[in-house]
N, C-alpha and C positions, 0 to 999 in steps of 0.2 A: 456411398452416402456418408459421408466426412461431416463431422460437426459445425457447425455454421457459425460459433462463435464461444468465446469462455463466457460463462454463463458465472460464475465465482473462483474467485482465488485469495488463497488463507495464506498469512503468514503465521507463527508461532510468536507468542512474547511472552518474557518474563513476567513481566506488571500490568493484568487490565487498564488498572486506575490511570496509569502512567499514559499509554498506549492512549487509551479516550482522551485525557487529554490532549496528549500530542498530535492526534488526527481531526481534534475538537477545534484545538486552537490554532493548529498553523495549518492543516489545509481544509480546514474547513469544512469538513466533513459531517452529517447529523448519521446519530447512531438510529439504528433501525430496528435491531435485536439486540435484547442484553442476558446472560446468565449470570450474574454476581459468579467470580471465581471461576469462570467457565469459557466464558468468550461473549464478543462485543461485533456485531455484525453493523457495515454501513455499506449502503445505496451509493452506486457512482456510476451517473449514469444508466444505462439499460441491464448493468450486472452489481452484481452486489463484492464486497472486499469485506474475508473474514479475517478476524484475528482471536486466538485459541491461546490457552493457557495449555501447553502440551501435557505439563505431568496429570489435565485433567483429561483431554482428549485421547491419552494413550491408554484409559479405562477402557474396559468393555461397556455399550452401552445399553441399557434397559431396551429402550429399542431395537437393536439389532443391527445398528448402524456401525459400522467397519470402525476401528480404534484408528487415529492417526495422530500424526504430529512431526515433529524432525526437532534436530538440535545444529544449534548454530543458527548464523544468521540467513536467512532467505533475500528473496530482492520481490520488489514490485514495481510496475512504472505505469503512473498515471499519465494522461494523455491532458495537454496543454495546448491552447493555442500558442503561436512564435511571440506574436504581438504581446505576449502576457508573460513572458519568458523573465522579462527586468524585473515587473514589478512583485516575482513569485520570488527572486536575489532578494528584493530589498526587504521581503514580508520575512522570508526564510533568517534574513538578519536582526529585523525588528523579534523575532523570539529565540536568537542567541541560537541557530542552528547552523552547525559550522556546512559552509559546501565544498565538498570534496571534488568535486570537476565540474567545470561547465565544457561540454563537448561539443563541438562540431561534427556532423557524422558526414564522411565522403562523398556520399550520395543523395545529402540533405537533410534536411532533421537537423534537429541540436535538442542535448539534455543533460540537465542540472540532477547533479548526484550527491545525496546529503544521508544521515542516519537516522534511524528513530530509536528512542530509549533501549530498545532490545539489543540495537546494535543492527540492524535488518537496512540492509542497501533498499532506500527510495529514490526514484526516480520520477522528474517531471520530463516528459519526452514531448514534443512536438510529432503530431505521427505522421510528417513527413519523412519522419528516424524509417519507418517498414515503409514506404511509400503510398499511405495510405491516406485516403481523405479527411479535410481535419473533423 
């Protein structure tokens, strides 16, 4: 009985403010949940993408809920159609976001690799990248 799908994935950042921005304005993202100083939760799709302020999430919580975080940069990668592939270049330049590869993958797929203020590897992937349906 294997899990049927990632249901959320967090990365850690330095700067809320910075971060909602950066997920506000270049992909476009609408926030869903916010803690001032805490973390900024946004909807993608049928799962949700967290981002944490670690030195807050590595508290103990009132709740009871497990302390977590990491340091250093994490990765994520959103899922793109191909056809949308250019005009995610040209957006990604229109807000001064340097891209670090555009990759062709072997086996099909292609994905554009850029940073966000944290310094945290993003990815726009095509999910013919895992061979999967778009």
């Amino acid at each position: 009985m294997p899990p049927t799908r990632i249901l959320e994935t967090c990365l850690c950042v330095a700067d809320l403010e910075a971060a909602e921005t950066f997920y506000t304005n270049v992909l476009g993202l609408s926030p869903f949940a916010k803690l001032p100083g805490r973390h900024i939760f946004f909807r993608v799709g049928d799962g949700m993408f967290l981002l944490f302020d670690p030195r807050e999430t590595a508290k103990p919580s009132l709740a009871g809920i497990p302390a977590r975080g990491t340091s250093g940069p994490g990765h994520a990668a959103f899922a793109v159609p191909e056809a949308d592939l250019d005009r995610w270049r040209q957006r990604l330049a229109e807000h001064s976001v340097a891209l670090e590869l555009d990759y062709t993958w072997p086996g099909g797929g292609r994905s554009l690799y850029f940073r966000d203020p944290s310094g945290n590897s993003i990815e726009l992937a095509t999910p013919g990248t895992w061979g999967l349906d778009a």
